[in-house]
PyMOL Python script that loads the backbone (N, CA, C, O; Angstrom):
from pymol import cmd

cmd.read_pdbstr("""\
ATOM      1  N   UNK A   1       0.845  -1.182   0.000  1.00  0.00           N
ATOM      2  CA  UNK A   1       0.000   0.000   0.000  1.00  0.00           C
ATOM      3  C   UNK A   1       0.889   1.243   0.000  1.00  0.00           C
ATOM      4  O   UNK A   1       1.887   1.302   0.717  1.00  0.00           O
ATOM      5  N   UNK A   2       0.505   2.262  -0.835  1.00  0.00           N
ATOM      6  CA  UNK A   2       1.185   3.307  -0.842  1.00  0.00           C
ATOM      7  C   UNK A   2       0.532   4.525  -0.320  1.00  0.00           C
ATOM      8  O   UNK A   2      -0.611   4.837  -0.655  1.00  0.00           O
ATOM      9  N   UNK A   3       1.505   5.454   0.785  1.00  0.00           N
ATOM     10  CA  UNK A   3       0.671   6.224   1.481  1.00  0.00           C
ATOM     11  C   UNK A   3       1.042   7.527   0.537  1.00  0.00           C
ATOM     12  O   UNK A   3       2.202   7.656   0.147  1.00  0.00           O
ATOM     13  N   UNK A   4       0.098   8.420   0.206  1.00  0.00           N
ATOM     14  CA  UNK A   4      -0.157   9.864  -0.334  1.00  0.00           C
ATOM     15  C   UNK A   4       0.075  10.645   0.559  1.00  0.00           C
ATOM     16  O   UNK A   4       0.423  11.767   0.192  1.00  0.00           O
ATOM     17  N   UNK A   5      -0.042  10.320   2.397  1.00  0.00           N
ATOM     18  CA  UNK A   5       0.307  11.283   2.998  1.00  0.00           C
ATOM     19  C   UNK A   5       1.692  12.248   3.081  1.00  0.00           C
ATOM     20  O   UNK A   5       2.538  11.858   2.277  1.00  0.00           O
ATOM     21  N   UNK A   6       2.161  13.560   3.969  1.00  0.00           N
ATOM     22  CA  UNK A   6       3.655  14.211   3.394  1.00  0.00           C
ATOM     23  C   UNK A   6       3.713  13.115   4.972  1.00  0.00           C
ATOM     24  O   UNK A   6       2.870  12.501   5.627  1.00  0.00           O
ATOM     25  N   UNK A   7       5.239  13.334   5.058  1.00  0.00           N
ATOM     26  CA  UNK A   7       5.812  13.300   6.370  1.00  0.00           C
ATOM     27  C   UNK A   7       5.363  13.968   7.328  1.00  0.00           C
ATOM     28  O   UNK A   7       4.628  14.699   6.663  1.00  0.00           O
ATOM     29  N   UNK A   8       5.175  14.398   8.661  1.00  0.00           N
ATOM     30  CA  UNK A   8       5.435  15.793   9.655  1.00  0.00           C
ATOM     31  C   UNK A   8       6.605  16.083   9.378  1.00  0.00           C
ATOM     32  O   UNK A   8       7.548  15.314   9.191  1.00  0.00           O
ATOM     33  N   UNK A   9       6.563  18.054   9.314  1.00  0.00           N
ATOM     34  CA  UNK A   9       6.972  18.768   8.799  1.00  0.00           C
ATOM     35  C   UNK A   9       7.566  18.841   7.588  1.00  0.00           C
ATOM     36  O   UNK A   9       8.417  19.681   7.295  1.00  0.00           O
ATOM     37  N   UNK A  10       7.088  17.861   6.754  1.00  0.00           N
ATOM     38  CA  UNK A  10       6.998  18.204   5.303  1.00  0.00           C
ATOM     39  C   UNK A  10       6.145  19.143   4.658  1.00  0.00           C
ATOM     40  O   UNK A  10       5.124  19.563   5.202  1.00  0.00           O
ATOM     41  N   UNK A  11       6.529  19.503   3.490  1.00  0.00           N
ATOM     42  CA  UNK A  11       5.206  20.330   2.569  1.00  0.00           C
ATOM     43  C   UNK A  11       4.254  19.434   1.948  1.00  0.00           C
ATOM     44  O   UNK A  11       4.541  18.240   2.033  1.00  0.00           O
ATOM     45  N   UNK A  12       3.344  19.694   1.431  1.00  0.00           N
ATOM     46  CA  UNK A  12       2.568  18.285   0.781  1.00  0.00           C
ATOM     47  C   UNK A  12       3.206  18.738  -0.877  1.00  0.00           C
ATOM     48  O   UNK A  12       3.508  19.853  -1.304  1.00  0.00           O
ATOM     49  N   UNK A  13       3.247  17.597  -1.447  1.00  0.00           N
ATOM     50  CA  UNK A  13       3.635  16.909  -3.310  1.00  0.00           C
ATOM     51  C   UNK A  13       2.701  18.130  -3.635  1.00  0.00           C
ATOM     52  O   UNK A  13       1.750  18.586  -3.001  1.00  0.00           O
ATOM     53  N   UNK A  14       3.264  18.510  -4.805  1.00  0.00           N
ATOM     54  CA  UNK A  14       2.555  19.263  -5.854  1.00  0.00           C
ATOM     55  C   UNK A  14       1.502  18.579  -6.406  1.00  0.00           C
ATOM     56  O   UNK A  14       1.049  18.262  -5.306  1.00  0.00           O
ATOM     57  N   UNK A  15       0.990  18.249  -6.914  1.00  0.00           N
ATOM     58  CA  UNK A  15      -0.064  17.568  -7.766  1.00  0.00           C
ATOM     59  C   UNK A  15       0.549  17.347  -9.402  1.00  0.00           C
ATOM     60  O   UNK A  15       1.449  18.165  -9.593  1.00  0.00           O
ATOM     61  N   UNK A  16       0.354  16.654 -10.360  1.00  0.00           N
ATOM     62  CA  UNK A  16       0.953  16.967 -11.690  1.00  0.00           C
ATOM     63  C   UNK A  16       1.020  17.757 -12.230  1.00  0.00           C
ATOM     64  O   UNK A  16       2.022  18.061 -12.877  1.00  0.00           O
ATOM     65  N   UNK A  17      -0.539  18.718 -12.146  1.00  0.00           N
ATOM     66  CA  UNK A  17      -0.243  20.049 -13.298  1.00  0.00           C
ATOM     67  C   UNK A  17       0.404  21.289 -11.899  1.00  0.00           C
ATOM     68  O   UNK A  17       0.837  22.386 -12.254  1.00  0.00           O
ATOM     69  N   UNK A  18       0.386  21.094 -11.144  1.00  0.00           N
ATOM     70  CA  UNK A  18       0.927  22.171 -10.395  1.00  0.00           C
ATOM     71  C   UNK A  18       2.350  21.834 -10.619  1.00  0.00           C
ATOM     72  O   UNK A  18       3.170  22.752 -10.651  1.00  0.00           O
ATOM     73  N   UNK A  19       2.676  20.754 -10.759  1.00  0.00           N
ATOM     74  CA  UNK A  19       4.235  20.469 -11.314  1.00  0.00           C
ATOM     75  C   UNK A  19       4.366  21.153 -12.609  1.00  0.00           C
ATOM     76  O   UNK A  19       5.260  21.952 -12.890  1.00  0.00           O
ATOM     77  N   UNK A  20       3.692  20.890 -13.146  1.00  0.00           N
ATOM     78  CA  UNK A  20       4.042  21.447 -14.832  1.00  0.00           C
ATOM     79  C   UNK A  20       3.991  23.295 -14.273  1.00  0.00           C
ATOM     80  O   UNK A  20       4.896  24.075 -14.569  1.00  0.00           O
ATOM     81  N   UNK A  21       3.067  23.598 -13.657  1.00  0.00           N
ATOM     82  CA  UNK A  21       3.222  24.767 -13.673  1.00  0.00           C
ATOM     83  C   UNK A  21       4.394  25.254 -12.760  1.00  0.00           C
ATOM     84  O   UNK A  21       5.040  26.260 -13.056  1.00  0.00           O
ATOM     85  N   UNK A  22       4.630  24.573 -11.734  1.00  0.00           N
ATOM     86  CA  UNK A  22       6.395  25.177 -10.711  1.00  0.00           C
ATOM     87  C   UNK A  22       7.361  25.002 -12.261  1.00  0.00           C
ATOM     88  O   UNK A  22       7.944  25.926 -12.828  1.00  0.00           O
ATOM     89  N   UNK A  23       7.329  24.053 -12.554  1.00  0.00           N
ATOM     90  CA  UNK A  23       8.283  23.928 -13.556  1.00  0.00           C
ATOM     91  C   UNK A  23       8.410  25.299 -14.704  1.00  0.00           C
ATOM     92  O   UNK A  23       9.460  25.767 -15.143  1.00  0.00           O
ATOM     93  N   UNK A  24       7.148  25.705 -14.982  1.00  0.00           N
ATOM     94  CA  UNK A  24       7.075  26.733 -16.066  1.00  0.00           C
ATOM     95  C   UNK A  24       7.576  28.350 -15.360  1.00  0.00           C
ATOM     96  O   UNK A  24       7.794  29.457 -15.852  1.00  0.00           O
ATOM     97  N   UNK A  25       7.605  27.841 -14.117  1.00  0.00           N
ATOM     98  CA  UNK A  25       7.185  29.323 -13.061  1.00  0.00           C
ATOM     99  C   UNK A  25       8.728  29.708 -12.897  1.00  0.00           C
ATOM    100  O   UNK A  25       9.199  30.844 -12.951  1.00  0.00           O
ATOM    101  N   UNK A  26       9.432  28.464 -12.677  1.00  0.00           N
ATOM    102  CA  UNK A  26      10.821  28.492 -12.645  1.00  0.00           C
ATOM    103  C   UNK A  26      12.249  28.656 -13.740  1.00  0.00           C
ATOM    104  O   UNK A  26      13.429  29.006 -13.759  1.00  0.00           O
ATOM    105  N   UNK A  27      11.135  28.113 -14.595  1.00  0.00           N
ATOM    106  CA  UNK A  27      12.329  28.889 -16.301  1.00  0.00           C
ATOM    107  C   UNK A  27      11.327  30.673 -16.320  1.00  0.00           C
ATOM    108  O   UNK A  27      12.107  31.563 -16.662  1.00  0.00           O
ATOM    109  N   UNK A  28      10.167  31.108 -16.087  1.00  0.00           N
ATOM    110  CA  UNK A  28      10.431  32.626 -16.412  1.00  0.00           C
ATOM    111  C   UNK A  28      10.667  33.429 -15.183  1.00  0.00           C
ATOM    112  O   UNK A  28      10.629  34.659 -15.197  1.00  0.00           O
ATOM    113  N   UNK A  29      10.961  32.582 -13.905  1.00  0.00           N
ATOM    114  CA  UNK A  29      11.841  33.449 -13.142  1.00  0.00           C
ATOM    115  C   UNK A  29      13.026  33.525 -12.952  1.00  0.00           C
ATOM    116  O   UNK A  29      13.557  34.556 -12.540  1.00  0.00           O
ATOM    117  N   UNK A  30      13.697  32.381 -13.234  1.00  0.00           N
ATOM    118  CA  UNK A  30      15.521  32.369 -13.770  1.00  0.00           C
ATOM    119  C   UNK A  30      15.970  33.210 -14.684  1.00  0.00           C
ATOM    120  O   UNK A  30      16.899  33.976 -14.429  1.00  0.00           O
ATOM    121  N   UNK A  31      15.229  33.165 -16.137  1.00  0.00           N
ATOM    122  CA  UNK A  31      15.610  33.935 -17.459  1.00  0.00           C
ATOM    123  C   UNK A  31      14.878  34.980 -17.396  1.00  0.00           C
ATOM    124  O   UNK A  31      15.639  35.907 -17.672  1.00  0.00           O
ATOM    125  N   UNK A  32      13.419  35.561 -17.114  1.00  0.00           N
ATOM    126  CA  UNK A  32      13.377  36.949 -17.176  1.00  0.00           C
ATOM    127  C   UNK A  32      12.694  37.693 -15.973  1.00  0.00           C
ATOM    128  O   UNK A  32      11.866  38.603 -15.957  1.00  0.00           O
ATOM    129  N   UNK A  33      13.343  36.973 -14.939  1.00  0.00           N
ATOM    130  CA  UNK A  33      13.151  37.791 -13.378  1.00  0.00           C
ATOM    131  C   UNK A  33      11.458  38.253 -13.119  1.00  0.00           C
ATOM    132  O   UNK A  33      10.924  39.108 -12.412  1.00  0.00           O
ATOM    133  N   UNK A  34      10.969  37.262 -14.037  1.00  0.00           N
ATOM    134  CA  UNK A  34       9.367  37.680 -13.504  1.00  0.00           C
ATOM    135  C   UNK A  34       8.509  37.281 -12.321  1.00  0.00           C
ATOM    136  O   UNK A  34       8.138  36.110 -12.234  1.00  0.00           O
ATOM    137  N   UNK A  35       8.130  38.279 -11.299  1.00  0.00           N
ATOM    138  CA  UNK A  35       7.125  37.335 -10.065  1.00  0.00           C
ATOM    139  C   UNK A  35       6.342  36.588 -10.741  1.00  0.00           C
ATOM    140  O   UNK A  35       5.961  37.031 -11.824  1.00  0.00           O
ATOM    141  N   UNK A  36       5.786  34.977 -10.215  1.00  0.00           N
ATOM    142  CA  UNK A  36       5.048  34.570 -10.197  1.00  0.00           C
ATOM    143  C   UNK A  36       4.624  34.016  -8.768  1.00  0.00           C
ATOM    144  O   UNK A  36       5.198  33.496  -7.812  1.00  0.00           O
ATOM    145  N   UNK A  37       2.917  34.509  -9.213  1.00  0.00           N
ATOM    146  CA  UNK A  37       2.282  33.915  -7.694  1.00  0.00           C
ATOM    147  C   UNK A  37       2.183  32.308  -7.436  1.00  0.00           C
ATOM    148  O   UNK A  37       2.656  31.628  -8.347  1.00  0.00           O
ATOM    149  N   UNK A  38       1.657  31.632  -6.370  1.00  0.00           N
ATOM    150  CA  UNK A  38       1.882  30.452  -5.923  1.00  0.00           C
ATOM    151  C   UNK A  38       0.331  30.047  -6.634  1.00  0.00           C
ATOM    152  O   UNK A  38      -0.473  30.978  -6.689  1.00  0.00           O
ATOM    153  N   UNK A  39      -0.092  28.753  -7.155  1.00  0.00           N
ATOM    154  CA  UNK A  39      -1.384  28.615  -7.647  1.00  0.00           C
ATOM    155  C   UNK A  39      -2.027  27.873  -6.872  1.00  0.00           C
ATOM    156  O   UNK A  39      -3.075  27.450  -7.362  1.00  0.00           O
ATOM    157  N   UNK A  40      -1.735  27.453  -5.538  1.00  0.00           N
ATOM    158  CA  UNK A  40      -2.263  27.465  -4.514  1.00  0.00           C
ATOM    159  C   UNK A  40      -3.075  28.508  -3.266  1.00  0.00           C
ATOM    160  O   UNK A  40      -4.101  28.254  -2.635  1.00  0.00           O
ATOM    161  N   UNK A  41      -2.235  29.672  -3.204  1.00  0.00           N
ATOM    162  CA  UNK A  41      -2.430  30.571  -2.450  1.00  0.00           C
ATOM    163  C   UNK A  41      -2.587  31.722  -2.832  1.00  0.00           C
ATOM    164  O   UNK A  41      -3.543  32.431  -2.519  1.00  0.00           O
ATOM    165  N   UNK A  42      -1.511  32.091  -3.671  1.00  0.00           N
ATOM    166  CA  UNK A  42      -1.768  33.132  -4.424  1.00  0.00           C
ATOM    167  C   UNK A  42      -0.306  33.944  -3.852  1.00  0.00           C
ATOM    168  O   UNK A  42       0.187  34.581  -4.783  1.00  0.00           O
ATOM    169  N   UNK A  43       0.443  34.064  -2.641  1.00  0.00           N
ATOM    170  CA  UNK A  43       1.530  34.488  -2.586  1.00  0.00           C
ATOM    171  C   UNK A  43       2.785  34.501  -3.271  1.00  0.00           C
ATOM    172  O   UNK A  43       2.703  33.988  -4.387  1.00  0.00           O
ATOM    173  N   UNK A  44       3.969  34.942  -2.949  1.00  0.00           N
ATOM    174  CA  UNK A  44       5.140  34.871  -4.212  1.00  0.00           C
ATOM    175  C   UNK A  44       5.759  33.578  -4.251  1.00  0.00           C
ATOM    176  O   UNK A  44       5.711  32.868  -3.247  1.00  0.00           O
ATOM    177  N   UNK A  45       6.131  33.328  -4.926  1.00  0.00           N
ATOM    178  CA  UNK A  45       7.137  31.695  -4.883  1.00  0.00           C
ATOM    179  C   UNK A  45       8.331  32.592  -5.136  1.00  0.00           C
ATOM    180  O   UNK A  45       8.651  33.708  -5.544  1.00  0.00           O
ATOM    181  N   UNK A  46       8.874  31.275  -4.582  1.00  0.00           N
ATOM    182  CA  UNK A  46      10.725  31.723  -4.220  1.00  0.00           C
ATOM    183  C   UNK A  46      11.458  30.802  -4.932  1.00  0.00           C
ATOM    184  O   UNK A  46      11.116  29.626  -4.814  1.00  0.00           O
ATOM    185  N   UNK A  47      12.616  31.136  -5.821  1.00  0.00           N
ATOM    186  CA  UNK A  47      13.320  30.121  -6.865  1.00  0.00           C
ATOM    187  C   UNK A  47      14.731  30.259  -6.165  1.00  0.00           C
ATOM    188  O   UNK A  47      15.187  31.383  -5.958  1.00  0.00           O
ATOM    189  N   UNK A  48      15.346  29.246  -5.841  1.00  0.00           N
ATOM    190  CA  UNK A  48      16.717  29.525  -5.591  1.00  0.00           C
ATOM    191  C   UNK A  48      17.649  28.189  -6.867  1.00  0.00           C
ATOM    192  O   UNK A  48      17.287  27.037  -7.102  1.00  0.00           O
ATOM    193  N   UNK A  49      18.440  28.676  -7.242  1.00  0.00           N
ATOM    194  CA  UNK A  49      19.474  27.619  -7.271  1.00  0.00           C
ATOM    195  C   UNK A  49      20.651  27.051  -6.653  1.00  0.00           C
ATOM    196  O   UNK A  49      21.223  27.884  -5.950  1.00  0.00           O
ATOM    197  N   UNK A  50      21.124  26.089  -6.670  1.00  0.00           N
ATOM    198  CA  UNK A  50      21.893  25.541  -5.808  1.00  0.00           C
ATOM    199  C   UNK A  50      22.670  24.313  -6.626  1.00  0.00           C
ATOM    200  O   UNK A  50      22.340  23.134  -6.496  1.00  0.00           O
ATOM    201  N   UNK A  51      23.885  24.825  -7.592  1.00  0.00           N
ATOM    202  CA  UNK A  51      24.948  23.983  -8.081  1.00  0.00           C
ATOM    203  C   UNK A  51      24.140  23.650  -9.245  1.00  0.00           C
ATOM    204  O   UNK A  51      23.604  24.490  -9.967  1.00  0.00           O
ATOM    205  N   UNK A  52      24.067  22.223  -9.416  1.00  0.00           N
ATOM    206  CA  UNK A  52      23.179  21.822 -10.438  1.00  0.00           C
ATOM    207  C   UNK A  52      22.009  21.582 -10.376  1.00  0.00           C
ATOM    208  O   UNK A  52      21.381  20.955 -11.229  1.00  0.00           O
ATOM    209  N   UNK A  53      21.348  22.275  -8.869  1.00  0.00           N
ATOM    210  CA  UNK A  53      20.141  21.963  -8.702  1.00  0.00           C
ATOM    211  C   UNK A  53      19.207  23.034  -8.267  1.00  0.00           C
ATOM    212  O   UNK A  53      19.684  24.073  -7.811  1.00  0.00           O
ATOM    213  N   UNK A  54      17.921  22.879  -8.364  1.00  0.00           N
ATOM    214  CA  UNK A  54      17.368  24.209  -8.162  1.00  0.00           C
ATOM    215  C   UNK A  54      15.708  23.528  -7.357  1.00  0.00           C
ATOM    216  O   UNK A  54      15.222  22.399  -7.416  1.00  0.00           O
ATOM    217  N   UNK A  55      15.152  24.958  -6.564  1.00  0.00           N
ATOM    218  CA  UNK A  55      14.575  24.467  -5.798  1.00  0.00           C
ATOM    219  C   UNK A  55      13.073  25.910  -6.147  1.00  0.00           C
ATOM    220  O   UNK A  55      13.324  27.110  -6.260  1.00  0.00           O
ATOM    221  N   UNK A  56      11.435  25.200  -6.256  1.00  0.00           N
ATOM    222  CA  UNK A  56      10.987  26.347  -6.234  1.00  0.00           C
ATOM    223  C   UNK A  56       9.948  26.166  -5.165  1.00  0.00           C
ATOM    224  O   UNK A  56       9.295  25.124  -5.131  1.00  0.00           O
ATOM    225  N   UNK A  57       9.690  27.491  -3.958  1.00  0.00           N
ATOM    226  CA  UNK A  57       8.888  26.817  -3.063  1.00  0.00           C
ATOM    227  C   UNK A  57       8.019  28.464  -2.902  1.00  0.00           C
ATOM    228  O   UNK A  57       8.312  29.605  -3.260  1.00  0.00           O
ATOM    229  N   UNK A  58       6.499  27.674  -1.962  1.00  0.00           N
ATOM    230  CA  UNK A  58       5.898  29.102  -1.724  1.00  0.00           C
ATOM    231  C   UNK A  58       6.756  29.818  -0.761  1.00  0.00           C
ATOM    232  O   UNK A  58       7.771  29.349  -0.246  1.00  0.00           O
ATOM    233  N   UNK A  59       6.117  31.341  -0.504  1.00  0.00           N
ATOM    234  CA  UNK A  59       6.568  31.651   0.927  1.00  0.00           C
ATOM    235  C   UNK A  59       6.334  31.954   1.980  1.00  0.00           C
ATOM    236  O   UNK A  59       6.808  32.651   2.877  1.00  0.00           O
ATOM    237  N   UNK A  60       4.954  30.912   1.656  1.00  0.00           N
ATOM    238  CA  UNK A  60       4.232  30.482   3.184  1.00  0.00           C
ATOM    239  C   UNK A  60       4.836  28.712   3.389  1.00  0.00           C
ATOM    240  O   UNK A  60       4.498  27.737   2.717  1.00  0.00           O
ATOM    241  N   UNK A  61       5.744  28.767   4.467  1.00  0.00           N
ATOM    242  CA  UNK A  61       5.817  27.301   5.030  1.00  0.00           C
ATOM    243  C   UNK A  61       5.260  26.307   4.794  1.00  0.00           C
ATOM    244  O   UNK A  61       5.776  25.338   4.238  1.00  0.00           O
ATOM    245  N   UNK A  62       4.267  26.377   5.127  1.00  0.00           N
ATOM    246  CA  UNK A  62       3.533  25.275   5.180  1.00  0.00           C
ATOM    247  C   UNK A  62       2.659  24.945   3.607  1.00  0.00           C
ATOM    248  O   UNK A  62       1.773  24.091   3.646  1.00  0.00           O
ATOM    249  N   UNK A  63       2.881  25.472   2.609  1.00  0.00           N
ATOM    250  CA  UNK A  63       2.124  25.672   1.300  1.00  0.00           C
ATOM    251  C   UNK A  63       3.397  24.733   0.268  1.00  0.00           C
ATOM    252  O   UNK A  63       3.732  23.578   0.528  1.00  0.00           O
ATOM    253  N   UNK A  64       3.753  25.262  -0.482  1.00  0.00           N
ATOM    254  CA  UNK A  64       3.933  23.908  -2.041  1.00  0.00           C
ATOM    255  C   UNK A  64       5.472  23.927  -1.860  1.00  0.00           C
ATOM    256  O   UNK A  64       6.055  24.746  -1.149  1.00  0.00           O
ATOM    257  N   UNK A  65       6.019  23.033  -2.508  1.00  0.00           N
ATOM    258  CA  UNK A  65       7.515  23.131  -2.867  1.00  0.00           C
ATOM    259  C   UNK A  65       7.880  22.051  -3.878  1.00  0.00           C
ATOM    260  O   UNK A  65       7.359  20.939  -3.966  1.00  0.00           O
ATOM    261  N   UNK A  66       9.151  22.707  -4.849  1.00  0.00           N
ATOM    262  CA  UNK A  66       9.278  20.992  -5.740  1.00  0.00           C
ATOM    263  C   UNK A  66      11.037  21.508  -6.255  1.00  0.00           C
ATOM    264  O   UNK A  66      11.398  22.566  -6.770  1.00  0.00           O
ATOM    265  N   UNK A  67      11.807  20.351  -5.884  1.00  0.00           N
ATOM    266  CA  UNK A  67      12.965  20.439  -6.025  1.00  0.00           C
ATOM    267  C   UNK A  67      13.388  20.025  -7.408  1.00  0.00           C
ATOM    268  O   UNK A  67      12.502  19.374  -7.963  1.00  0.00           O
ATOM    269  N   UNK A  68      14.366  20.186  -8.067  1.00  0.00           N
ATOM    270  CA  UNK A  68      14.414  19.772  -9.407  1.00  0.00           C
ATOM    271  C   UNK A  68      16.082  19.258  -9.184  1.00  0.00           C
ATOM    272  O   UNK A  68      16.463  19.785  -8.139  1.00  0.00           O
ATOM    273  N   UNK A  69      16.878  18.661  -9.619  1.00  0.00           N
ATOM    274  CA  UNK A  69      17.825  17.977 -10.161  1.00  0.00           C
ATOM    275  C   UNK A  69      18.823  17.495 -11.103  1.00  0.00           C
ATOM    276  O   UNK A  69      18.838  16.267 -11.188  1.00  0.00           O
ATOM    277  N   UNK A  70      19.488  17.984 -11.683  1.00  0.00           N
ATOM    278  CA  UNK A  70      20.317  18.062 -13.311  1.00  0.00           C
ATOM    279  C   UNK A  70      21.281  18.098 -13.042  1.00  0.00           C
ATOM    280  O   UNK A  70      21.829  18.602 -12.061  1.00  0.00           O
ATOM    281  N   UNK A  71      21.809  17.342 -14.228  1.00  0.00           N
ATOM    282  CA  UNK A  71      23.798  17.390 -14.687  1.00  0.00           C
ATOM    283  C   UNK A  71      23.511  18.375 -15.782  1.00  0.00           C
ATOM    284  O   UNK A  71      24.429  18.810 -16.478  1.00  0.00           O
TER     285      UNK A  71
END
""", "prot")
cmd.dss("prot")
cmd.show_as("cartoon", "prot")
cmd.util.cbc("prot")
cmd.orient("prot")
C-alpha cells in the first residue's frame, strides 16, 4: 500500500499540473526575473538555485515546494 500522505513537517507533493506549472514558473523566473504567484495561495514563490540543482517553493511554510535535479 502506498501512502499519499507528506511526512510531519513536510510540505505536501505538488499535484501533476501544479508540477508542470512550478516547472514553467521556474524557467520565467531564472531567465526573465518575472514574479510569479503560488497557484495554490496566491503568494510569491521563491526560486533559488543551488549547483546543479534548483529548488521552487511558496513563501508560506507550510504551502507547495518541488525540487528539481540536473547534470
Amino acid at each position: 500500500m502506498v501512502s499519499t500522505m507528506s511526512k510531519p513537517n513536510q510540505r505536501p507533493k505538488p499535484t501533476e499540473e501544479e508540477a508542470y506549472f512550478l516547472i514553467s514558473a521556474s524557467r520565467r523566473m531564472a531567465w526573465h526575473g518575472e514574479n510569479v504567484p503560488c497557484p495554490r495561495c496566491g503568494k510569491d514563490l521563491i526560486y533559488r538555485e543551488i549547483s546543479t540543482s534548483s529548488v521552487i517553493e511558496c513563501s508560506d511554510e507550510e504551502c507547495i515546494s518541488m525540487a528539481c535535479r540536473g547534470i
